[in-house]
C-alpha positions in Angstrom: 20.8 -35.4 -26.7 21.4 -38.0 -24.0 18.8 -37.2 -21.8 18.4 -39.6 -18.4 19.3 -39.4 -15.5 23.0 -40.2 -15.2 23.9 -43.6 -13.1 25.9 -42.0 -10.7 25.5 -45.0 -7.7 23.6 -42.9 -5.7 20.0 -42.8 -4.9 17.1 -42.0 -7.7 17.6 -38.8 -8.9 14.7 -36.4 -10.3 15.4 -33.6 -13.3 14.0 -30.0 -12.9 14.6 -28.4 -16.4 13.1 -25.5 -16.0 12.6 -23.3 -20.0 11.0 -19.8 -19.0 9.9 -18.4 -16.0 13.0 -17.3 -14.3 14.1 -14.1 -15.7 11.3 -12.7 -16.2 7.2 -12.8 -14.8 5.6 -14.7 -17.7 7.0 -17.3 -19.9 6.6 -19.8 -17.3 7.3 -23.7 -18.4 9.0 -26.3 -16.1 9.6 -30.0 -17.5 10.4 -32.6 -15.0 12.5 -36.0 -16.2 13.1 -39.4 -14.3 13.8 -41.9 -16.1 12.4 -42.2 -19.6 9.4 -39.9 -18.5 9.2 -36.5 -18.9 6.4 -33.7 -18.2 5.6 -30.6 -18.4 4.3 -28.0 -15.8 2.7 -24.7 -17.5 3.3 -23.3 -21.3 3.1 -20.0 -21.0 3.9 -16.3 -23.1 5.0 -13.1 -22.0 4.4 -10.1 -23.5 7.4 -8.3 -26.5 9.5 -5.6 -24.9 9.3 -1.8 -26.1 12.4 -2.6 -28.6 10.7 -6.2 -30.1 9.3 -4.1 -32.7 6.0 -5.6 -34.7 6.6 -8.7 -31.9 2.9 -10.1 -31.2 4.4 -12.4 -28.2 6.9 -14.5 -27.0 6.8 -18.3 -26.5 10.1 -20.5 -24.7 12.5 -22.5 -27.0 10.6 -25.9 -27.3 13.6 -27.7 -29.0 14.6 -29.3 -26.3 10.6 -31.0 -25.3 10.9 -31.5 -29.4 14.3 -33.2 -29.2 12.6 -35.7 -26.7 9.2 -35.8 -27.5 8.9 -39.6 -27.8 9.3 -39.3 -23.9 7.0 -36.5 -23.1 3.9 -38.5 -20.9 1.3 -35.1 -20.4 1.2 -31.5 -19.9 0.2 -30.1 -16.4 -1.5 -26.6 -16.3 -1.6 -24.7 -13.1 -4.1 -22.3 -13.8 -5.2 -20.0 -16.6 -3.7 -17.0 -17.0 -1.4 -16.2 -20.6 1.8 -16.1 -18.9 0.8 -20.3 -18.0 -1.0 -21.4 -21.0 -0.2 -19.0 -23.5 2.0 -20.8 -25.5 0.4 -23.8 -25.2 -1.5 -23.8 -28.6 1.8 -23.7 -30.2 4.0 -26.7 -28.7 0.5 -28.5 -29.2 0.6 -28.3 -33.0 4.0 -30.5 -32.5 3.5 -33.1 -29.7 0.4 -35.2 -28.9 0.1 -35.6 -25.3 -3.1 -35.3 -23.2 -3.3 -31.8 -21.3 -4.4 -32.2 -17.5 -6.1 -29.0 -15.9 -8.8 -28.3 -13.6 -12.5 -27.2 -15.0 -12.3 -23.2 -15.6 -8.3 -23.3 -17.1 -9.7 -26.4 -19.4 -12.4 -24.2 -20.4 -9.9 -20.9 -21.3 -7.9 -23.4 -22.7 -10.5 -24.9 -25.2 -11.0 -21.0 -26.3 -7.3 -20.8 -27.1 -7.2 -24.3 -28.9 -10.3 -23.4 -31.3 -9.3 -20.2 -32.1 -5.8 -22.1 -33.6 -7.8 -24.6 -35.5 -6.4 -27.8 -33.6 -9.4 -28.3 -30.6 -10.5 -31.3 -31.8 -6.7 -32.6 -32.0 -5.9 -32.6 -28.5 -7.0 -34.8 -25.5 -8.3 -32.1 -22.3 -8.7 -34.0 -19.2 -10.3 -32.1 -16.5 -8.9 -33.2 -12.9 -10.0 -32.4 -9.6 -8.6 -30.9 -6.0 -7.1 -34.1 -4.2 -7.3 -36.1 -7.7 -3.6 -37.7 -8.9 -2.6 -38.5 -12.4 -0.4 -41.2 -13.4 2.1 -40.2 -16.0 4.7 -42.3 -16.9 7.1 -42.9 -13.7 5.4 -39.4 -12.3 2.3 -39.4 -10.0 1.2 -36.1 -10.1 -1.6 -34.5 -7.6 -3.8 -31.5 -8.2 -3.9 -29.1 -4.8 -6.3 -25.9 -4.0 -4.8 -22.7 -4.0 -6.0 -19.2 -3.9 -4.9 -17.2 -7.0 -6.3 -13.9 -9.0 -8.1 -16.6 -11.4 -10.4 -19.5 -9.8 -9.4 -23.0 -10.0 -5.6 -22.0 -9.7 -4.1 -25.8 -8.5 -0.8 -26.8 -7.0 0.9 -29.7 -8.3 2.7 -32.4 -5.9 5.2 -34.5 -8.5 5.8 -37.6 -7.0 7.8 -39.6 -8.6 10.6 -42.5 -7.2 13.2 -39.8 -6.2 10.7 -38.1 -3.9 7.8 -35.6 -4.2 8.2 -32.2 -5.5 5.7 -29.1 -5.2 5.2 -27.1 -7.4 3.3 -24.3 -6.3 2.0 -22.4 -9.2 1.2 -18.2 -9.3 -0.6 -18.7 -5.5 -2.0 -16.4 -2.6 -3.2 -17.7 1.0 -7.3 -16.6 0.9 -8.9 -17.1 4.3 -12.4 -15.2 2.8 -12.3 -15.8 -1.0 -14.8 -14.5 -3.1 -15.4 -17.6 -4.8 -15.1 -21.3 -3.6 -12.5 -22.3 -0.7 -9.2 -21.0 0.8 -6.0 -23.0 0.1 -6.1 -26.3 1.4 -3.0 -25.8 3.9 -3.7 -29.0 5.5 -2.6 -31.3 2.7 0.6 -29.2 2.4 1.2 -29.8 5.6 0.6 -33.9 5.4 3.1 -33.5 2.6 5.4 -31.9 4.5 5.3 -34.5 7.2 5.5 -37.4 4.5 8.7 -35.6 3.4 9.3 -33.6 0.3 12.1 -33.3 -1.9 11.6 -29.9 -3.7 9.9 -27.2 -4.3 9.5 -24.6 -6.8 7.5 -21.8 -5.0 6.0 -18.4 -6.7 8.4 -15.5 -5.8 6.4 -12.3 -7.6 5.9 -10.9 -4.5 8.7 -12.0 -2.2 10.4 -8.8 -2.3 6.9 -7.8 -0.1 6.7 -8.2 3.8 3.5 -9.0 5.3 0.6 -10.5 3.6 -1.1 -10.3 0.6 -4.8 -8.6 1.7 -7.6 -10.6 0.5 -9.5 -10.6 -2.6 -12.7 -9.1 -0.9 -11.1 -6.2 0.6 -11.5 -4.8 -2.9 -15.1 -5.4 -2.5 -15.3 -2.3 0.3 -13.7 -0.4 -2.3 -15.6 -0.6 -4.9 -18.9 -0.3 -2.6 -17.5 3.2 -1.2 -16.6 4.2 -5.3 -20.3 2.9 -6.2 -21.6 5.0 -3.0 -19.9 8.4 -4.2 -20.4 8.8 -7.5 -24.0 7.9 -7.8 -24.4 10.4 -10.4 -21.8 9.3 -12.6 -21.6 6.5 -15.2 -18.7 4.0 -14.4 -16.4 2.2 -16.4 -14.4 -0.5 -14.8 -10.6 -1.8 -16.4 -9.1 -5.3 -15.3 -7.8 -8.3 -16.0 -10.1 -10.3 -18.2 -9.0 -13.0 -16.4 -9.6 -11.8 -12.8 -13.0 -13.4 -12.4 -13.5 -12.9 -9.0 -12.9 -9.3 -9.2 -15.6 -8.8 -11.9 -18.3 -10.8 -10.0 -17.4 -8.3 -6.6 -17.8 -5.5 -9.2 -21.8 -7.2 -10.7 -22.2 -7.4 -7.4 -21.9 -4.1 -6.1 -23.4 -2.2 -9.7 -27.0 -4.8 -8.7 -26.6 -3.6 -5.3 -27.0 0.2 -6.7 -29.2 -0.4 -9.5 -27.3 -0.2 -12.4 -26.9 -2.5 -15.5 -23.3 -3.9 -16.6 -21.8 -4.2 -20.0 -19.0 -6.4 -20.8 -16.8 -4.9 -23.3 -13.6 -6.2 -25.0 -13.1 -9.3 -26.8 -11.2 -11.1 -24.4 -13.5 -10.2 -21.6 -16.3 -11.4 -23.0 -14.6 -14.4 -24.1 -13.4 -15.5 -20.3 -16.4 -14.3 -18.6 -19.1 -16.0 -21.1 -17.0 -19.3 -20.2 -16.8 -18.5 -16.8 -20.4 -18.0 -16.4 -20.8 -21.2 -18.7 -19.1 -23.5 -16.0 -20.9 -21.6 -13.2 -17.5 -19.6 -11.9 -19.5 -16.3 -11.7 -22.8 -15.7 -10.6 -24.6 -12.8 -13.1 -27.7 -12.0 -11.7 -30.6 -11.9 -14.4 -31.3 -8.5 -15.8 -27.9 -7.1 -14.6 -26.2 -7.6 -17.8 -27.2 -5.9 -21.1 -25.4 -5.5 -24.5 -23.1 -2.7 -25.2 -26.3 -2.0 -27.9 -28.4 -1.5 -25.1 -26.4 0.9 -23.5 -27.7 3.8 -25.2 -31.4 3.1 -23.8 -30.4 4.0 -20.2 -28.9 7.0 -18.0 -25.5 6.9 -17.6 -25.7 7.1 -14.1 -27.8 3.9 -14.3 -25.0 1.9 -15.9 -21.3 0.2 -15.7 -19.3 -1.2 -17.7 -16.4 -3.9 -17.1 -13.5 -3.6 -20.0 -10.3 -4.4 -20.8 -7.1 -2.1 -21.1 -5.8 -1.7 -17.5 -2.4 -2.0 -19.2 -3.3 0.7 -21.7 -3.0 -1.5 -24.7 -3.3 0.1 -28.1 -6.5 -1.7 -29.3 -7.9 -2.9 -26.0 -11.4 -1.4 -25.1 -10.7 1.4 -23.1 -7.3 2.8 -25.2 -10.1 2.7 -28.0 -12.4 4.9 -26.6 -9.8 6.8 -24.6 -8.6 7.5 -28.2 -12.2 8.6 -29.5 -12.2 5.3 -32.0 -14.6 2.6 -30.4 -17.5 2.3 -32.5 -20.3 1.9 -30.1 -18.9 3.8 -26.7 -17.7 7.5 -26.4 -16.2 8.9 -23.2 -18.4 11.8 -21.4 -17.7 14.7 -19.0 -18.2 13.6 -15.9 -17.4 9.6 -16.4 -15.6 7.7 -13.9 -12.9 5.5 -14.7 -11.0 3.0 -12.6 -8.5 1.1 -13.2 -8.4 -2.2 -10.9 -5.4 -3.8 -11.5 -1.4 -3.0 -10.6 0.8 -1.5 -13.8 3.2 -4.4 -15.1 6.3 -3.1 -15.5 6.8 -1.3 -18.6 3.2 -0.3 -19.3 4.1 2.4 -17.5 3.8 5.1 -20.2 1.2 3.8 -22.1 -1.0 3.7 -19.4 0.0 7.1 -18.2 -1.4 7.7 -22.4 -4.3 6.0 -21.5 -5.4 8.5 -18.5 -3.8 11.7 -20.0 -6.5 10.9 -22.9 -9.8 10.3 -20.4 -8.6 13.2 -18.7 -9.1 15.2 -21.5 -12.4 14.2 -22.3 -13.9 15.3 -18.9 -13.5 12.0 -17.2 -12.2 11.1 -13.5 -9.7 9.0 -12.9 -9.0 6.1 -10.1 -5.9 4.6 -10.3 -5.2 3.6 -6.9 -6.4 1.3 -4.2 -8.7 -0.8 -6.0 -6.5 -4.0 -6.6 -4.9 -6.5 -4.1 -2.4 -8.9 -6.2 -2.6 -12.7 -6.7 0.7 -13.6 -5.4 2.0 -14.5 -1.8 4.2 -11.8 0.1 7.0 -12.7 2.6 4.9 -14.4 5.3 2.5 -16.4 3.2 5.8 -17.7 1.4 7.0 -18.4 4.6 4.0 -20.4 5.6 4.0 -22.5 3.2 7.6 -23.6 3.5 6.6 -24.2 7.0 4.4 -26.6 6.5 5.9 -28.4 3.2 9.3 -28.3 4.7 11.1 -29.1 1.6 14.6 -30.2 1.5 15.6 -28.4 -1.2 13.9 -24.7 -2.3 14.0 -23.3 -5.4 12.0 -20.2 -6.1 10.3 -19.8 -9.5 8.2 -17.1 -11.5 10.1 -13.7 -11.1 13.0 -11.7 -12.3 16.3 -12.4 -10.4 15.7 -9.9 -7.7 12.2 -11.3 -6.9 13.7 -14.7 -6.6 16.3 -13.9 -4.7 14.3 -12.1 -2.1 12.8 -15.4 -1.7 15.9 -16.9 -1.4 16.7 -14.8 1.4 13.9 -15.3 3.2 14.4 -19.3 3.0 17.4 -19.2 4.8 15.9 -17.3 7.6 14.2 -20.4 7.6 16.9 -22.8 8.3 17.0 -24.1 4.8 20.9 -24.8 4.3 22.2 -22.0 1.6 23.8 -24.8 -0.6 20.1 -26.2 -0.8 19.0 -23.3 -2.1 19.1 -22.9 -6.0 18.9 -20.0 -8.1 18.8 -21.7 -11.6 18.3 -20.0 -14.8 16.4 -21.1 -17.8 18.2 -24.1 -19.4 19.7 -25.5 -16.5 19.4 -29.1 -15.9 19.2 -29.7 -11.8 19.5 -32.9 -10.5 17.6 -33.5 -7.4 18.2 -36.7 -5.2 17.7 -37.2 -1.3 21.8 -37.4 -0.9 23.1 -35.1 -3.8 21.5 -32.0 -6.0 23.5 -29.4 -8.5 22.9 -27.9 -12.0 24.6 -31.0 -14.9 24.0 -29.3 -17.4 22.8 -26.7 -19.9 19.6 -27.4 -22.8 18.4 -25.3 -25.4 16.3 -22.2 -24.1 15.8 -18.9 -24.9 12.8 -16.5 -26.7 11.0 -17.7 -29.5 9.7 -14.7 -31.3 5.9 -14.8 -32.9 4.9 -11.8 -35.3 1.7 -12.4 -37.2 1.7 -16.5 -37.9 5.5 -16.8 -38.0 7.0 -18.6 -35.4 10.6 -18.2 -35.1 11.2 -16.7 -37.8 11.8 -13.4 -37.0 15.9 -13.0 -34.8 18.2 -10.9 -33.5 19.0 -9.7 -37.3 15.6 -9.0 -38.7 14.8 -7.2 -34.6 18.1 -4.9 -35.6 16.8 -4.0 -39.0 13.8 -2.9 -37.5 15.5 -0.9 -35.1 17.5 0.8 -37.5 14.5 1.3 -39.7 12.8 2.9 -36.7 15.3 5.3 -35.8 16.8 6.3 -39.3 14.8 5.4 -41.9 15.8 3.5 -45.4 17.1 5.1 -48.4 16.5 2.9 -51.7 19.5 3.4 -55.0 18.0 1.9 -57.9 20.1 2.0 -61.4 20.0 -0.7 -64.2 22.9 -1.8 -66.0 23.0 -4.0 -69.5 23.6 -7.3 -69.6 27.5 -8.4 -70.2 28.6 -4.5 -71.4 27.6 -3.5 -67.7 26.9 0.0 -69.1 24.3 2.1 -66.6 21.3 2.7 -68.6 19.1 4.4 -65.9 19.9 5.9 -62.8 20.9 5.7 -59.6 17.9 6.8 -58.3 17.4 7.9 -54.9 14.1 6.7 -53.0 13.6 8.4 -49.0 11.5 7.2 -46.5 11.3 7.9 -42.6 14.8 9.6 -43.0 13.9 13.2 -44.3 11.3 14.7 -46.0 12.8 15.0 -49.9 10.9 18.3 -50.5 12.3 20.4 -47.3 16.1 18.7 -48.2 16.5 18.8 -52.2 20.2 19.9 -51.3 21.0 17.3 -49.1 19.5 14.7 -51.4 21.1 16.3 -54.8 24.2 15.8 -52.8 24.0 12.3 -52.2 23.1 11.7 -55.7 26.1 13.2 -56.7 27.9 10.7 -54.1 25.8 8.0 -55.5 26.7 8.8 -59.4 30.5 9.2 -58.4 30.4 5.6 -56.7 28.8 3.8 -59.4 30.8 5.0 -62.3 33.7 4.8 -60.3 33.3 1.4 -60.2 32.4 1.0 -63.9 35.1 2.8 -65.1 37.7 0.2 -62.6 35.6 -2.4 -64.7 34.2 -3.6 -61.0 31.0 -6.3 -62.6 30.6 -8.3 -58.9 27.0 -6.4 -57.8 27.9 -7.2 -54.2 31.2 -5.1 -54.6 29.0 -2.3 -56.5 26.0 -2.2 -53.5 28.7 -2.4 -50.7 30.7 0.7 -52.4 27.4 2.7 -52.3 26.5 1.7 -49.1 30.2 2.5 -47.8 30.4 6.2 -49.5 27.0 7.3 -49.2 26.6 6.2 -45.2 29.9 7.9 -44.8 28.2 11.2 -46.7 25.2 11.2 -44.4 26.9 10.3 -41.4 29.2 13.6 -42.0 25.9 15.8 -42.8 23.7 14.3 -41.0 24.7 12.1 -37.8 22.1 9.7 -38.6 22.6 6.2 -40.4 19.6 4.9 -42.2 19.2 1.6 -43.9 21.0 1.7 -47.2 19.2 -0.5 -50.1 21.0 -0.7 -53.0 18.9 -2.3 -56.0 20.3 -3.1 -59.4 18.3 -4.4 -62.2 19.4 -6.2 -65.3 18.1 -5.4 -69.1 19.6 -7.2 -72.2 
């Protein structure tokens, strides 16, 4: 595919392409074109939907990056949560191309490249606040921003059609818990330089006010910590949210107590982040979960994972009575300190209706603030960036339109205002902008080490499998005579239980036996025609009985 920038006369003109990120929160991957340089902003995953059955995650289409990789200059990573850099690993298996991020994301990021085997393949470059990468005909600057994870970085693209901000997942700080607050002022020299673009966070746009701060959280957890002095106190979040694990070490030294780290992807984040010096642990606060055992409850907390209620997180395990080393006890507190993402609704609700059971209290409320900009932080930094043309990124369409909206209130003209979906090409120029056309994009599926290779077809089998259950018909016919020699024989699973429905399945035996020597005695040899014709009368048979349609696996064998 024909990829530049069309010579239309006018002035240089920029490509925004963007491949995830915009109908959903996750996903998120931008790539940028002028000329014959392209990069790319973010890789990231989101997480399979209820009905993606056996789905481990889902990566964007790269065909299009793929198509063009002889072009492709660097990657650019924002920050380092899994709905940025998730996918990462995988499009870096099939480019080569440095990857530019700031210290802590480089470090998650080295994790994630180890654990697939290609670390020592790929070129990290660590860059710092103010420091700008040349790539190709893009000049691209890392900016401070306040997010959920430390070292979360804008990017301003420069490249000869004009500057473009990209804001990344961002939150305006004034009292961080860790390092500084945004650094406003260089948005706002930008702003009065001129900028073309800019593709600004919109999770929480549909939110007036302000996003509270980060340490507001802090109080909260010092009143829980006051309260329940006789209680043991377990602790779910984000692995990734640093900050709010170093406000929670904080306030279990304050009150004597001893922390344990528990979960595999905790540890992993937090033993890095302590590594580069992003968390401070005090010494003698934290002890291993084998130590746990040698003090009082009351004496100890632990920090874990499963605030979403995954199945084999930390806490669903010992909510569930299955964690090898920790067991839930009357009287425990348990909080969870992060916001439900939409559709983990129910197996959180699992998660607590479990705890519950086993004596323990729950806190599910007022112990998180988010990591994303409400309506008047959005509108402050439009204010002082002042692009010419807006279009907001990272949400589902009624997050990004809410942003929208409150653009215009702005003054931003509508028309410069776009609303783009994954796949569309926008052309960006200081006297003309509009969508040219459409690229490959979509949801890459990734069950197990297959990428890809599970679609729309195998997702429906599944399904069907799910709801009704497969019956196998298994006969064997003689070479050439085609005479049946054994069966058909009738295999059940997931659609009743054979022992409490001999009738039903002695019935559809019968149907089976009159379709098979039906089609012997019409001389039918095609096998296709044979399986479809058992397929046909026995669904019709259950369907009639039953209402239900299971998988129908017809299986002939061949003997000379």
């Amino acid at each position: 595919m024909d990829s530049k920038p069309r010579d239309t006369g006018l002035s240089p003109s920029v490509r925004v392409i963007p491949l995830g990120g915009l109908e959903e929160i996750g996903m998120n991957m931008t790539v940028f074109e002028y000329g014959d340089s392209m990069i790319i902003v973010d890789v990231g995953m989101s997480f399979p939907s209820d009905d993606m059955l056996g789905i481990d995650m889902v990566i964007p289409d790269f065909s299009y990056v793929l198509q063009n990789a002889d072009r492709l200059k660097a990657i650019f990573i924002t920050h380092g949560h899994e709905d940025h850099i998730g996918a990462l690993p995988y499009l870096l298996k099939q480019v080569h191309v440095p990857v530019y991020a700031t210290k802590l994301t480089q470090g998650i990021i080295e994790g994630k490249l180890e654990e697939h085997g290609i670390l020592n393949d790929v070129r990290q470059v660590i860059v710092q606040y103010g420091q700008v990468v040349k790539a190709g005909d893009f000049r691209v600057e890392f900016i401070k921003t306040n997010h959920s994870i430390e070292d979360a970085a804008a990017l301003a693209i420069s490249s000869p059609a004009g500057v473009i901000v990209h804001t990344g997942d961002f939150k305006i700080d004034y009292t961080p818990v860790f390092g500084d607050m945004a650094d406003l002022q260089r948005f706002a020299e930008l702003g009065r330089k001129g900028v073309l673009a800019m593709l600004c966070d919109s999770t929480n746009a549909v939110r007036p006010g302000f996003t509270p701060s980060e340490r507001t959280v802090g109080k909260t957890f010092d009143h829980i910590f006051a309260e329940n002095k006789d209680r043991r106190i377990l602790v779910a979040t984000f692995a990734s949210n640093v900050d709010r694990v170093q406000q929670i070490i904080n306030t279990a030294r304050r009150y004597g107590r001893k922390v344990v780290v528990e979960g595999r992807s905790m540890v992993n984040v937090i033993g890095k982040a302590n590594e580069l010096g992003y968390i401070n642990i005090p010494d003698g606060t934290l002890i291993s979960i084998d130590e746990l055992n040698n003090y009082p409850p009351e004496q100890t907390c632990l920090i874990t994972t499963g605030s979403q209620g995954e199945s084999m997180a930390a806490l669903s395990r010992m909510a569930a009575s299955i964690h090898r080393k920790v067991s839930i006890l009357p009287g425990d507190l348990v909080v969870f300190s992060s916001s439900t993402i939409p559709g983990n609704e129910k197996s959180v609700s699992k998660v607590i209706n479990e705890l519950e059971e086993k004596g323990a209290v729950v806190i599910n409320h007022d112990t998180h603030v988010s990591g994303h900009a409400c309506q008047e932080e959005i509108k402050l930094l439009y204010s002082l960036v002042r692009p010419k043309y807006a279009i907001p990124v990272h949400g589902e369409y009624r997050h990004r339109k809410a942003q929208a909206d409150v653009v215009a209130e702005l003054g931003i003209p509508k028309e410069n205002i776009f609303m783009i979906n994954s796949g569309c090409v926008l052309e960006l120029s200081d006297d003309h902008a509009g969508v040219v056309e459409q690229v490959p994009s979509g949801a890459v599926l990734v069950d197990g080490l297959g990428v890809g290779d599970v679609g729309n077809i195998v997702l429906r089998d599944r399904q069907a499998l799910a709801q009704d259950g497969i019956i196998i018909v298994a006969m064997t016919l003689e070479k050439y005579s085609n005479q049946l020699l054994a069966g058909p024989d009738l295999v059940s699973r997931g659609f009743v239980y054979i022992r409490e429905s001999e009738n039903l399945m002695d019935e559809a035996q019968q149907v089976c036996n009159d379709a098979v020597f039906g089609c012997i005695e019409n001389h039918v040899t095609d096998w296709a025609k044979i399986k479809n014709t058992i397929r046909d009368d026995l669904g019709s048979f259950l369907w009639k009985k039953m209402k239900r349609s299971p998988v129908i696996l017809p299986i002939i064998m061949e003997v000379e």
